[in-house]
C-alpha positions as CSV (number, residue, x, y, z in Angstrom):
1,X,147.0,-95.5,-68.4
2,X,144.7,-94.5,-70.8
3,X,141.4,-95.7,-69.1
4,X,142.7,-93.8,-65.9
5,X,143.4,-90.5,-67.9
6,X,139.5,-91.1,-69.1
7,X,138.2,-91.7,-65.8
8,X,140.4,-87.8,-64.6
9,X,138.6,-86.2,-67.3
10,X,136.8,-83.8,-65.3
11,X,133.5,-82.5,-66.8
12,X,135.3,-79.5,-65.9
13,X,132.8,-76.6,-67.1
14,X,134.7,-74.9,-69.0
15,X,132.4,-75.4,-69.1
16,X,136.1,-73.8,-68.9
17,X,126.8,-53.8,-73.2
18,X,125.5,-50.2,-73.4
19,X,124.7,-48.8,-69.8
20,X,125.0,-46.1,-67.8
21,X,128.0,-46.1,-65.5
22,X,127.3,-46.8,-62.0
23,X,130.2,-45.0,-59.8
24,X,131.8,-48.4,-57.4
25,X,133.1,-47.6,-54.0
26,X,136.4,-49.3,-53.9
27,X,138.2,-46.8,-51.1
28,X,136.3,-49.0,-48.2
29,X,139.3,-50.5,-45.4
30,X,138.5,-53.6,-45.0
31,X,139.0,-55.2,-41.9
32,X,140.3,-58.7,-42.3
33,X,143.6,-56.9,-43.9
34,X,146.0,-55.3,-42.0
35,X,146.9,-51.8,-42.6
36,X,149.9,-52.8,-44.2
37,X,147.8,-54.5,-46.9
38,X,148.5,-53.0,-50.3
39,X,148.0,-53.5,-54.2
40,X,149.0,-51.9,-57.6
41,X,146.5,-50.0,-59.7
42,X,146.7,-49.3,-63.4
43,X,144.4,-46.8,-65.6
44,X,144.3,-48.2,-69.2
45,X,143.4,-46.0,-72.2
46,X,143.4,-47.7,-75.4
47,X,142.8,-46.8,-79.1
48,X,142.5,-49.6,-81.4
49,X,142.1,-49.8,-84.8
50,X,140.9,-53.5,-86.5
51,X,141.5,-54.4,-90.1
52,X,138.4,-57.2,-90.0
53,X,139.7,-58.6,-93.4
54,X,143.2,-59.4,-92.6
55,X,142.5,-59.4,-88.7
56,X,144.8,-57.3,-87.6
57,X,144.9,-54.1,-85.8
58,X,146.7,-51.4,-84.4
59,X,147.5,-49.7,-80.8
60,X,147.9,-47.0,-78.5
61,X,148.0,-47.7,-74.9
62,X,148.6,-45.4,-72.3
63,X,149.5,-47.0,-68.7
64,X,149.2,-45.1,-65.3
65,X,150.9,-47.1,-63.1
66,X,150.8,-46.3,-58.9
67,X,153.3,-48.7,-57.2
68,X,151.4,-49.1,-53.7
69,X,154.0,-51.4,-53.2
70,X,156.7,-50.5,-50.4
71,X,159.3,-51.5,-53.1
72,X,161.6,-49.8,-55.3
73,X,160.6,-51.5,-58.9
74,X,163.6,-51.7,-61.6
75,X,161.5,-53.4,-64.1
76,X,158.4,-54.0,-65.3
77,X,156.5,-56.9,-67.2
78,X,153.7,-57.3,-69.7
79,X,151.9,-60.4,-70.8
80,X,151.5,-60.7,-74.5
81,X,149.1,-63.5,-74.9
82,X,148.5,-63.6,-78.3
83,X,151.9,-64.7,-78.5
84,X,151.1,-68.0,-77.6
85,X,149.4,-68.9,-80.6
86,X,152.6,-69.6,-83.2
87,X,154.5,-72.6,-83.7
88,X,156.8,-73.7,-81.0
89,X,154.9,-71.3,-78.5
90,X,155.6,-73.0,-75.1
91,X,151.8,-73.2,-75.3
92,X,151.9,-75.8,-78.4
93,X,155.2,-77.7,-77.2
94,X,153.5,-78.2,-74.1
95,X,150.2,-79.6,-76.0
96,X,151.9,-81.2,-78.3
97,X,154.2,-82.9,-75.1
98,X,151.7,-83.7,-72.1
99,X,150.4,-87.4,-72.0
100,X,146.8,-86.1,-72.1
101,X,146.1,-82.4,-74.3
102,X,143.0,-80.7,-74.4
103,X,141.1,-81.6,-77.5
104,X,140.9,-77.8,-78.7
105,X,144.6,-77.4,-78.8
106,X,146.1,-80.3,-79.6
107,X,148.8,-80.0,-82.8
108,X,146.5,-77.2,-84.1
109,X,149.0,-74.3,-82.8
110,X,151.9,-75.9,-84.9
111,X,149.9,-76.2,-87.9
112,X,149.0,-72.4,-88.0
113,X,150.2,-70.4,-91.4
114,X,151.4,-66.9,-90.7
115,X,148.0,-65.4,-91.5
116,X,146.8,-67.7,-89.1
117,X,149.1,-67.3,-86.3
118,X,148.3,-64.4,-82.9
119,X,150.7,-61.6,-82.3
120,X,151.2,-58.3,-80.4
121,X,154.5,-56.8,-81.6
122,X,155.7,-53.7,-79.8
123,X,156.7,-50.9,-81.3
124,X,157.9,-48.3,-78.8
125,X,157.6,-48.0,-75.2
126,X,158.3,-44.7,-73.0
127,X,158.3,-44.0,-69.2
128,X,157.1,-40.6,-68.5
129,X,158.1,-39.6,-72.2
130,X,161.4,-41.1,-72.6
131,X,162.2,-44.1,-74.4
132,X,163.0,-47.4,-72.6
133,X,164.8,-51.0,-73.5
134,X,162.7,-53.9,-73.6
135,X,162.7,-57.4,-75.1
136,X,159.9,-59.9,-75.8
137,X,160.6,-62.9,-74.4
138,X,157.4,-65.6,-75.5
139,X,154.7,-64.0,-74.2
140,X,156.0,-61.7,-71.8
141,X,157.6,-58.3,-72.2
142,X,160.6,-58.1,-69.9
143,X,161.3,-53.7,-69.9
144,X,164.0,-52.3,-68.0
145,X,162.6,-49.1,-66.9
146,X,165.1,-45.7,-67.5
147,X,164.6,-44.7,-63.9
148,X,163.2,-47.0,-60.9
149,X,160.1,-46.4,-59.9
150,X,159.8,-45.5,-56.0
151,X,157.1,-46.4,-53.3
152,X,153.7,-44.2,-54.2
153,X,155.0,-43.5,-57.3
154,X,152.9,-42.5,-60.6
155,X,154.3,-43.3,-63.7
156,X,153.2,-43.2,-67.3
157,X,153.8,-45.9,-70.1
158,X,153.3,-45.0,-73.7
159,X,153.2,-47.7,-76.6
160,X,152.8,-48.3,-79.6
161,X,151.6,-51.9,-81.2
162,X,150.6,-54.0,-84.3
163,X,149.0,-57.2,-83.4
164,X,146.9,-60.1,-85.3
165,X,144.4,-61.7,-84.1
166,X,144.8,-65.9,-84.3
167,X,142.4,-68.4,-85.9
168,X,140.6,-69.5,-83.0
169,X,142.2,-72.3,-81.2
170,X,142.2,-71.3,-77.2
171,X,139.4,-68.6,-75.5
172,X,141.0,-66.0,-78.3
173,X,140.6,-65.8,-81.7
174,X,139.2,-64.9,-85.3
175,X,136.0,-67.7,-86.9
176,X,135.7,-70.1,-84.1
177,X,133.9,-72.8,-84.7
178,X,130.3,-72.0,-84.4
179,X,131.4,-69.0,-86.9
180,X,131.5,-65.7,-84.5
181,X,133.8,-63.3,-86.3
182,X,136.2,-61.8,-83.5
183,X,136.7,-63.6,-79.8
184,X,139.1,-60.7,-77.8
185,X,139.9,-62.3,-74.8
186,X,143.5,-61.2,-73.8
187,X,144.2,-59.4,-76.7
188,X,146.5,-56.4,-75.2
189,X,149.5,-55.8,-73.4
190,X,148.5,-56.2,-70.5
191,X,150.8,-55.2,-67.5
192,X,152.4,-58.2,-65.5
193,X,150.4,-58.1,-61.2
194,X,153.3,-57.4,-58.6
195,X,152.1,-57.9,-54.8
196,X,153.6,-59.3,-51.3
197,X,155.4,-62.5,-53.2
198,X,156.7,-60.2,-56.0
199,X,156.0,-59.9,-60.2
200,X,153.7,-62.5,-61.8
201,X,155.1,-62.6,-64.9
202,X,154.0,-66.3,-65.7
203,X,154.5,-67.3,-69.7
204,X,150.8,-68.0,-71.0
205,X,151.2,-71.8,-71.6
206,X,147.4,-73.1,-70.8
207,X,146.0,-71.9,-68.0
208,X,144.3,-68.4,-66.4
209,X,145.1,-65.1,-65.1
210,X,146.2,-62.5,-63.0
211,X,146.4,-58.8,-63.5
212,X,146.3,-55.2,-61.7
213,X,143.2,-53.6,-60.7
214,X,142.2,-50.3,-62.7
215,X,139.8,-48.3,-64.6
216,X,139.8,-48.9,-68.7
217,X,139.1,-46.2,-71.6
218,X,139.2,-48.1,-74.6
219,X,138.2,-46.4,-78.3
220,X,137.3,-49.2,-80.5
221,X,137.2,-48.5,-84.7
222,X,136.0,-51.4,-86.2
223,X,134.2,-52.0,-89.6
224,X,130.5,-50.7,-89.3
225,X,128.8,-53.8,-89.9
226,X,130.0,-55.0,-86.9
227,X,128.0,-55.6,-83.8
228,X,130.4,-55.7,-80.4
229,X,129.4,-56.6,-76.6
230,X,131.7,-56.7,-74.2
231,X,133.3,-55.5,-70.8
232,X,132.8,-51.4,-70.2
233,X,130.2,-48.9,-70.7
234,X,129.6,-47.3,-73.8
235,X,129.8,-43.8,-74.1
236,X,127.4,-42.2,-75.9
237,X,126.8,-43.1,-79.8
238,X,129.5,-44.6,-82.2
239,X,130.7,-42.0,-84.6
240,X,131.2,-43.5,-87.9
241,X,133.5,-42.2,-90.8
242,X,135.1,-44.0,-94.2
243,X,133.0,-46.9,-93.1
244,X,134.1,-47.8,-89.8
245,X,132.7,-46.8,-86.4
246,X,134.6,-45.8,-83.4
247,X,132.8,-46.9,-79.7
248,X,134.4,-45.7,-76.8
249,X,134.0,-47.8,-73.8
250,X,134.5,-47.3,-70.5
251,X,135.1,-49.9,-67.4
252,X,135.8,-49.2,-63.8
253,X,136.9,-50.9,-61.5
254,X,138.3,-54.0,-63.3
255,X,141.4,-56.1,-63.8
256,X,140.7,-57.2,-67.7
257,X,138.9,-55.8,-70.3
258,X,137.4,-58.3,-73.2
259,X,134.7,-57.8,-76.4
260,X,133.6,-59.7,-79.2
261,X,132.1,-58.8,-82.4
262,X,130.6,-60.4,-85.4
263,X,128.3,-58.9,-88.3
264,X,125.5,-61.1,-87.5
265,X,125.7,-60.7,-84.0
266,X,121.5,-60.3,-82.7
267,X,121.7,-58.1,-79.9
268,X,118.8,-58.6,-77.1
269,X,118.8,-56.6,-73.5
270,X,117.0,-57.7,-70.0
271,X,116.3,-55.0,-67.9
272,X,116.3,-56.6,-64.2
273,X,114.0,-54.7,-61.6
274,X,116.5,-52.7,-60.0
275,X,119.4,-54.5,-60.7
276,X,121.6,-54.7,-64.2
277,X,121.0,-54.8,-67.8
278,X,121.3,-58.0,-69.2
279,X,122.8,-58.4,-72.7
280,X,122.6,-60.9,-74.8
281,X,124.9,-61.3,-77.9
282,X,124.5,-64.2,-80.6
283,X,124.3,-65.0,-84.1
284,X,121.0,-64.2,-86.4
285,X,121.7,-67.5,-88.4
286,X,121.6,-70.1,-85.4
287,X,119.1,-72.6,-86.2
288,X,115.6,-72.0,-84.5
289,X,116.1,-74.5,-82.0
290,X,119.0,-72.5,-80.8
291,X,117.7,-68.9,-80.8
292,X,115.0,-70.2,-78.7
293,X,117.7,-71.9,-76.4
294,X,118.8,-68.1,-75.9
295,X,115.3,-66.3,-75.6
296,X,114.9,-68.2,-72.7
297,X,118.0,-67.9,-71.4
298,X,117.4,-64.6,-70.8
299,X,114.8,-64.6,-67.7
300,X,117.1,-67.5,-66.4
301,X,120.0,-65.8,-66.1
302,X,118.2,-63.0,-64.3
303,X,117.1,-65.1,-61.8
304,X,121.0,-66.7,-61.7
305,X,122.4,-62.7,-60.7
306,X,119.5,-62.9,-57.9
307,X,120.9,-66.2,-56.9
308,X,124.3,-64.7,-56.6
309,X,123.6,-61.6,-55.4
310,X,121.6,-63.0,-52.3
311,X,124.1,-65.4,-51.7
312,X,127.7,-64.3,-52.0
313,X,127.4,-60.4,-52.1
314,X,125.7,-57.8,-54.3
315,X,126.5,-57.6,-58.0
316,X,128.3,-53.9,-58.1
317,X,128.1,-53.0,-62.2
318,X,125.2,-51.8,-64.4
319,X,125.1,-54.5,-67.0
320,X,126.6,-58.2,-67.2
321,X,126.7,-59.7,-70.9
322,X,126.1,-63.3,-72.4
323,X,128.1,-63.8,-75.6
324,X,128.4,-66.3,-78.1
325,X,132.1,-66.9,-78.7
326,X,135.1,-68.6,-77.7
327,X,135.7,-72.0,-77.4
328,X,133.3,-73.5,-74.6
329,X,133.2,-71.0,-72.0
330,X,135.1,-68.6,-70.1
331,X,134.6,-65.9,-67.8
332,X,135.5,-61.9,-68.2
333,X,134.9,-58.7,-66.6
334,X,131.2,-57.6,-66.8
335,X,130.8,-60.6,-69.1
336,X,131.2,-64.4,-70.1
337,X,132.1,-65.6,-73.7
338,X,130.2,-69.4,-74.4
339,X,129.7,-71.1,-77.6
340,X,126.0,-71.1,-78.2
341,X,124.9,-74.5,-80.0
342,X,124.3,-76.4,-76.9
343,X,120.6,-77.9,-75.6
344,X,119.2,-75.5,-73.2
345,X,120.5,-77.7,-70.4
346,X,123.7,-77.1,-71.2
347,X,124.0,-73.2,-72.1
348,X,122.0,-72.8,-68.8
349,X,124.8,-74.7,-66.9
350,X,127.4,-73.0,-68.7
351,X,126.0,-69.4,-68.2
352,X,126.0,-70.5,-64.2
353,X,128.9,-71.3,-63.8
354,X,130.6,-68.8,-65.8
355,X,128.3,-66.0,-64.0
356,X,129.9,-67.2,-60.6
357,X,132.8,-66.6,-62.0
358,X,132.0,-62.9,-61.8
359,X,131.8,-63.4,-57.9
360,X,135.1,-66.1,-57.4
361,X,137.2,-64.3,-60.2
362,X,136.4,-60.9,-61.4
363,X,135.1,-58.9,-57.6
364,X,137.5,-61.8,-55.4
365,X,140.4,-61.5,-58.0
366,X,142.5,-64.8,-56.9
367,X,146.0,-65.1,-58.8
368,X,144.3,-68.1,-60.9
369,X,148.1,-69.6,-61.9
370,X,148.8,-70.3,-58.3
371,X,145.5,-70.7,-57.0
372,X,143.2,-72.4,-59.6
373,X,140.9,-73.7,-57.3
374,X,140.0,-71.0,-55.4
375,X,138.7,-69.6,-58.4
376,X,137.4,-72.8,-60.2
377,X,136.3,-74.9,-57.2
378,X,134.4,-71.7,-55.9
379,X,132.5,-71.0,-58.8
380,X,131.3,-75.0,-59.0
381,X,130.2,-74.8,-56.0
382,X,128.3,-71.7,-55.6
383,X,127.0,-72.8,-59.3
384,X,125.8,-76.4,-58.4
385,X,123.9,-74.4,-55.9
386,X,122.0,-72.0,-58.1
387,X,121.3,-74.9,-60.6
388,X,120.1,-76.7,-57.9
389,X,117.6,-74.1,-56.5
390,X,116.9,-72.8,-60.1
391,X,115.8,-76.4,-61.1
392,X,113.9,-77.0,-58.1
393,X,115.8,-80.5,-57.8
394,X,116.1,-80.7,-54.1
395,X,119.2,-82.7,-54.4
396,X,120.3,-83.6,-50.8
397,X,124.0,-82.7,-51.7
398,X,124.1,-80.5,-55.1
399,X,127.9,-81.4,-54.9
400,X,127.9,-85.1,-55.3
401,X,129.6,-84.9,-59.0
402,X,132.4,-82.8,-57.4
403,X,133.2,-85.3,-54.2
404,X,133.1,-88.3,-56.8
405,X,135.2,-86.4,-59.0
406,X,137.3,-85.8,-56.1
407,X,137.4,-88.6,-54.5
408,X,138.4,-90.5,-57.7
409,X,141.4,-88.5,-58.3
410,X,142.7,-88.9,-54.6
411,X,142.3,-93.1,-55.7
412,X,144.2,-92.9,-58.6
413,X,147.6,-92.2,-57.8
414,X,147.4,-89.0,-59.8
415,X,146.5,-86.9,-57.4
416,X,149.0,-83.2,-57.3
417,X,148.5,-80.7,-54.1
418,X,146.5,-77.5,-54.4
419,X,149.9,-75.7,-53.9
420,X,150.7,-76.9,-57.4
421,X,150.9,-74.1,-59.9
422,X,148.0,-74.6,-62.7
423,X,150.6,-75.1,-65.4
424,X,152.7,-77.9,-63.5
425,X,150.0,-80.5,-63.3
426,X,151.4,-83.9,-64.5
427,X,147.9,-84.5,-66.4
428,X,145.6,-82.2,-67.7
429,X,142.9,-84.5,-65.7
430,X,144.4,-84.1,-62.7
431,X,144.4,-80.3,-63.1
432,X,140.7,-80.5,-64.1
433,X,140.1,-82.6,-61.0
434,X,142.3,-80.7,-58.8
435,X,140.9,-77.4,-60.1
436,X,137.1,-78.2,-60.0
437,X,135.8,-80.9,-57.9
438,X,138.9,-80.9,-55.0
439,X,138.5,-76.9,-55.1
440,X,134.6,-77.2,-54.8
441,X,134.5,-79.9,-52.0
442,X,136.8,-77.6,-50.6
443,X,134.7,-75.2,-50.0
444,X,130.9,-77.6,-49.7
445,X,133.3,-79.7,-46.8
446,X,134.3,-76.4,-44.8
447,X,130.3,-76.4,-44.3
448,X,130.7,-80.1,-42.8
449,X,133.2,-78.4,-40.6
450,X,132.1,-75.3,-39.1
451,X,128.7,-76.0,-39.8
452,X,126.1,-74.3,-42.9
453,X,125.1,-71.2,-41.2
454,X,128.5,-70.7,-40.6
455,X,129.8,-71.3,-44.2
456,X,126.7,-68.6,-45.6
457,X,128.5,-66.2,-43.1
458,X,131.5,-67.4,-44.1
459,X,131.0,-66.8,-48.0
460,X,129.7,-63.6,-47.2
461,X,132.1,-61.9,-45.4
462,X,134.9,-63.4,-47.4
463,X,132.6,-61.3,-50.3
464,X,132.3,-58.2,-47.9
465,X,136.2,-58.1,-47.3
466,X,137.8,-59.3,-50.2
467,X,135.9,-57.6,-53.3
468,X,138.1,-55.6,-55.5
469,X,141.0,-57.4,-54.3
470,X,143.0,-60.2,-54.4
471,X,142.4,-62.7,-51.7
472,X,144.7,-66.0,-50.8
473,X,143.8,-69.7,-49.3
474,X,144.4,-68.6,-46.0
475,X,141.8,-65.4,-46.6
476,X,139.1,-67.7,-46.9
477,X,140.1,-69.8,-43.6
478,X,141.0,-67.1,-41.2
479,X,137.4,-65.0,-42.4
480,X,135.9,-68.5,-41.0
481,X,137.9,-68.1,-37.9
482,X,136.6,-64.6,-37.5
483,X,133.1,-65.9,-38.2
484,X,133.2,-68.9,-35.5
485,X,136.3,-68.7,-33.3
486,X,137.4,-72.0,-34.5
487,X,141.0,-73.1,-34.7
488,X,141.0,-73.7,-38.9
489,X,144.3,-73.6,-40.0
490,X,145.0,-77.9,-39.9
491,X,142.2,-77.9,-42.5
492,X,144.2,-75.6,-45.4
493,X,147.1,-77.4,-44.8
494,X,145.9,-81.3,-45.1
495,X,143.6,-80.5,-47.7
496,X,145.3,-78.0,-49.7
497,X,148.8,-78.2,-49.5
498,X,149.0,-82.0,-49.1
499,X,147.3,-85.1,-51.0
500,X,146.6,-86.3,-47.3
501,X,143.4,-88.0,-47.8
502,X,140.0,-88.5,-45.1
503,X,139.5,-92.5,-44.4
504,X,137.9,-93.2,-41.2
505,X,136.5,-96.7,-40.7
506,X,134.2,-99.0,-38.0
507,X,137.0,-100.8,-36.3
508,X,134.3,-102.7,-33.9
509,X,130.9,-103.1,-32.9
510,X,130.7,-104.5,-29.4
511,X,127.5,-104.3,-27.4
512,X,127.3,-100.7,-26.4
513,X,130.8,-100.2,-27.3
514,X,131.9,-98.7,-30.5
515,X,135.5,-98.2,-31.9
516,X,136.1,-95.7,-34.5
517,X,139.8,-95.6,-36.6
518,X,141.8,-93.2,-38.3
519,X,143.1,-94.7,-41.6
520,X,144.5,-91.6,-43.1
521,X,146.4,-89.1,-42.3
522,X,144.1,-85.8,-42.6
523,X,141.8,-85.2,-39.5
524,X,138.6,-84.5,-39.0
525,X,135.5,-84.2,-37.0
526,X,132.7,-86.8,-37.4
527,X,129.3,-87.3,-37.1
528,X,128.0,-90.4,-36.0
529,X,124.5,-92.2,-37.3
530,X,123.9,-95.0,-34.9
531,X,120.5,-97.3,-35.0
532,X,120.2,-99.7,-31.8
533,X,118.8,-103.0,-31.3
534,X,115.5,-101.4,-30.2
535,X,115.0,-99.1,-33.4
536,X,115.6,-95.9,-32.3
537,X,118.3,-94.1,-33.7
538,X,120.9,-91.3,-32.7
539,X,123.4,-88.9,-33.9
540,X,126.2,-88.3,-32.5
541,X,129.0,-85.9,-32.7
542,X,133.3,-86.6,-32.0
543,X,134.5,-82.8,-32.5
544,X,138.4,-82.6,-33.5
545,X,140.4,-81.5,-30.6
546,X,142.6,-79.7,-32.4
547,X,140.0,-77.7,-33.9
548,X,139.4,-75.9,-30.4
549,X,135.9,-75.8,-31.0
550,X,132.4,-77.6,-32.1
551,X,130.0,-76.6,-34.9
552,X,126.3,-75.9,-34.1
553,X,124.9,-79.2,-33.9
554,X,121.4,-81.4,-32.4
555,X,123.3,-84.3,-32.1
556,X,124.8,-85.9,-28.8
557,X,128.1,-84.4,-28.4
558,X,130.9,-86.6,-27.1
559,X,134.4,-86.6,-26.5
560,X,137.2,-85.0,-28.6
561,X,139.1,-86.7,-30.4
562,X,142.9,-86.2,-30.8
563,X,144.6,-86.6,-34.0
564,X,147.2,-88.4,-32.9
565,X,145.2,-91.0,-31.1
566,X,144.6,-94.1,-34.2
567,X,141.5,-94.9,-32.5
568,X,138.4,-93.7,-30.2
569,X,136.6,-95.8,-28.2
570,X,133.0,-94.8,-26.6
571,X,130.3,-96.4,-24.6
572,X,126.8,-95.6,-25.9
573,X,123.6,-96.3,-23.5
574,X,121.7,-99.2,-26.0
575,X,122.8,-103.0,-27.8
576,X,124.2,-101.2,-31.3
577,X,123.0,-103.0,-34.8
578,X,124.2,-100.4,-37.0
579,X,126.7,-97.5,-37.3
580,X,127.5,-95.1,-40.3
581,X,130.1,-92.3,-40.5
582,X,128.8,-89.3,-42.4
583,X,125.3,-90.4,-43.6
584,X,125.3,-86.6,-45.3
585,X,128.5,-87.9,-47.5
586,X,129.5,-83.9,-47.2
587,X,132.8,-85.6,-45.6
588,X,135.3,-86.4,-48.3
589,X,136.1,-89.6,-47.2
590,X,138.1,-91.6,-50.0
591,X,137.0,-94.9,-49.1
592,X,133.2,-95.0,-48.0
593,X,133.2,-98.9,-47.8
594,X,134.6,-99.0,-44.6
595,X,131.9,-96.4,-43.0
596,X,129.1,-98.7,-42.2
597,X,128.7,-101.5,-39.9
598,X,125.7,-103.7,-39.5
599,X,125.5,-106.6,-36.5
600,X,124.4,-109.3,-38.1
């Protein structure tokens, strides 16, 4: 057991701001929705005020809630995440119970004293200026609202809170390890998403997010010392009194809002040509070695939002941040919080992929509980990319670590479907390998499919279509559809909703004669790589017939073949020597043994 929950160990990346406001157009129709399509939207404003020597603060929120929604709402829901962090959370229990915890968590929740321990403790609550019931339950805040609230519906919620930040154990938290004062991921009540399959209310046990899109005003006072990057615009200069400052941020357009700050924070800007301001937020006392590791960062990353930009859709905010904080590395609105004593390698590859998590994440806003790899399979694959290109490597299939990582999870007996939600996984491995390398051949195999002209198109207008909202598996298949008229919906199922896995073999080399087999269950189409007697080679192509269609292709098209059909037999016009299935290896086939031939 314990060498098979090694060999599941995903090297799952996870490695998981002062700018003028630029005005976002999020009132486009877009036309892979119907017009019934709707979502919530919330306007945040916020006044906080942190105590940095006994980490704890105080709030005011003010929700604007507009229920898009054709329903009638009776209650609402809040997530209170810093919840999690106290003995006996579910969060711990569930660390403390599962056969294989992540090394950050561990026992380290249960352990916590109360000055250690996260909270948000809610003091009052009103709906349009009348006072309400509501309980906290964990990390949720189940409210009964005073009146329902009806289709189209504004509403205002006032509260009042007292929270404390935890010692860092999980993406939150006060002194992580590399010393950065205040991580603030996920530190407010933050109003539960309801859409088409109802509240999201999901207790914060492990995994991601989920929340309503909206526009943040958020008045930070914090000691003056402080330095503090983060998601939103600043607005104007802090003003400063009895040794504090207040900075009042603004953020449009988002579905989270996050910022760190530390005393010793250095504070470096890149100005792209006509594109964003990059910041850059990490601390003065890093070892030399290090703070050269983020100098040159700096132009890299610039070249990663060009990357992006060109190849999933345009970047649509004024400044993106890099911050030193947190626990490995984590994506957020308008910025990314990565610890920062890594070799350049390393905080390059984390900056990618959590950058292309601004892309598959924060502008194509997947529920990440239900849909992990959507969101984590994405980004790996569009970061493997820009790695690739930024390197200059040239690799002949960037992907290869996620298909082996794949492919070794659909061998081990392990394997969960993508259906599964991201805190039911069995194994935290499996997750990882689920998440990360099934989610990115996901994607890198629908370019096997429908061909990689068609996947760029694909990506594209899944970008142009689904920005700013909150996009499903079957999104992403029907935009290919609508990009090649291809029948597509046999591949979401097999792959993503079963653990059906791809094993075609050589069943027989006869003279001119060669017979292919279906071992398992999933289908698919297959290119051919056949070398004759003579030696000359050539290509061939068996499209799937259920797939009602053919990808653009040079080889020597044949046949369909049916699924149902164990076998398919075809006659070519020289003596064979040697056949392969899928020389590219861009087809996730779990057992590769079986798809060569050679006549001896």
């Amino acid at each position: 057991m314990k060498k098979i929950l090694l060999n599941l160990a995903v090297t799952a990346m996870v490695f998981s701001c002062g700018a003028t406001e630029k005005p976002i157009d999020n009132t486009k129709q877009i036309d892979a929705k119907p017009q019934s399509y709707w979502q919530q939207h919330v306007d945040y404003s916020m006044e906080i005020d942190m105590d940095v020597n006994n980490f704890q603060y105080q709030g005011k929120q003010k929700l604007v809630y507009t229920n898009n929604s054709p329903d009638v709402l009776n209650r609402v829901y809040y997530h209170l995440y810093f919840n999690a962090f106290q003995p006996d959370s579910e969060m711990d229990v569930r660390s403390r119970t599962i056969k294989d915890p992540d090394p950050r968590v561990g026992d380290r929740i249960s352990k916590l004293m109360p000055n250690e321990i996260g909270y948000i403790k809610v003091n009052s609550l009103k709906q349009n200026g009348s006072s309400i019931s509501y309980e906290t339950v964990g990390t949720v805040l189940e409210v009964q609202l005073g009146k329902p609230i009806q289709p189209g519906e504004k509403v205002t919620f006032d509260m009042l809170f007292d929270a404390q930040v935890p010692k860092q154990i999980r993406r939150s938290g006060r002194d992580n390890k590399e010393g950065v004062a205040l991580s603030m991921t996920q530190w407010y009540p933050k109003l539960a998403e309801y859409d088409d399959e109802g509240w999201h209310a999901d207790p914060y046990i492990g995994r991601e997010f989920h929340g309503v899109w909206g526009d943040f005003d958020v008045k930070l006072t914090i000691d003056k010392n402080y330095v503090v990057g983060g998601t939103g615009y600043k607005q104007g200069e802090p003003k400063v009194k009895s040794g504090k400052k207040t900075i009042h941020f603004k953020a449009p357009k988002v579905h989270d809002f996050t910022w760190a700050a530390d005393p010793d924070f250095v504070h470096d800007t890149f100005q792209m040509p006509n594109g964003p301001t990059l910041n850059f937020y990490y601390k003065k006392d890093l070892e030399q070695n290090y703070i050269d590791s983020w100098k040159k960062l700096q132009a890299d990353t610039a070249k990663l939002m060009v990357f992006f930009s060109e190849n999933v859709g345009d970047y649509p905010y004024d400044q993106y941040s890099v911050i030193q904080g947190g626990d490995g590395g984590m994506e957020y609105a308008m910025c990314t919080l990565i610890t920062g004593k890594r070799s350049y390698g390393s905080l390059l590859g984390v900056t990618a992929h959590e950058m292309a998590h601004t892309w598959f994440q924060f502008l194509l806003a997947t529920n990440e509980a239900k849909h992990e790899w959507m969101d984590e399979g994405f980004t790996s694959y569009m970061s493997a990319l820009a790695m690739n290109a930024l390197r200059e490597e040239k690799a002949k299939n960037p992907l290869s670590g996620s298909y082996r990582g794949y492919i070794r999870l659909a061998n081990s007996g392990f394997e969960q479907p993508l259906t599964t939600h991201a805190d039911r996984y069995s194994l935290n491995g499996a997750y990882g390998a689920a998440a990360y390398s099934k989610g990115a051949v996901f994607i890198a195999q629908l370019g096997y499919i429908i061909g990689d002209d068609n996947l760029e198109k694909t990506i594209k207008k899944y970008y142009n279509d689904f920005s700013f909202k909150h996009p499903k598996p079957l999104d992403i298949v029907r935009t290919a559809e609508r990009i090649t008229d291809f029948e597509l919906d046999w591949y979401l199922m097999d792959f993503a909703q079963t653990t059906n896995t791809i094993d075609y073999s050589i069943k027989s080399v006869e003279g001119k004669s060669i017979t292919l087999e279906r071992v398992g269950l999933m289908p698919m189409p297959i290119d051919l790589s056949v070398t004759y007697t003579d030696g000359t080679t050539e290509e061939f192509y068996v499209p799937l017939q259920m797939m009602r269609g053919e990808k653009p292709t040079s080889a020597t098209k044949i046949n369909d073949w049916a699924w149902a059909m164990p076998t398919y037999t075809f006659e070519t016009n020289k003596t064979v020597k040697s056949v392969e299935i899928d020389a590219s290896q861009m087809m996730a086939d779990v057992k590769r043994e079986n798809n060569t031939f050679t006549l001896d």
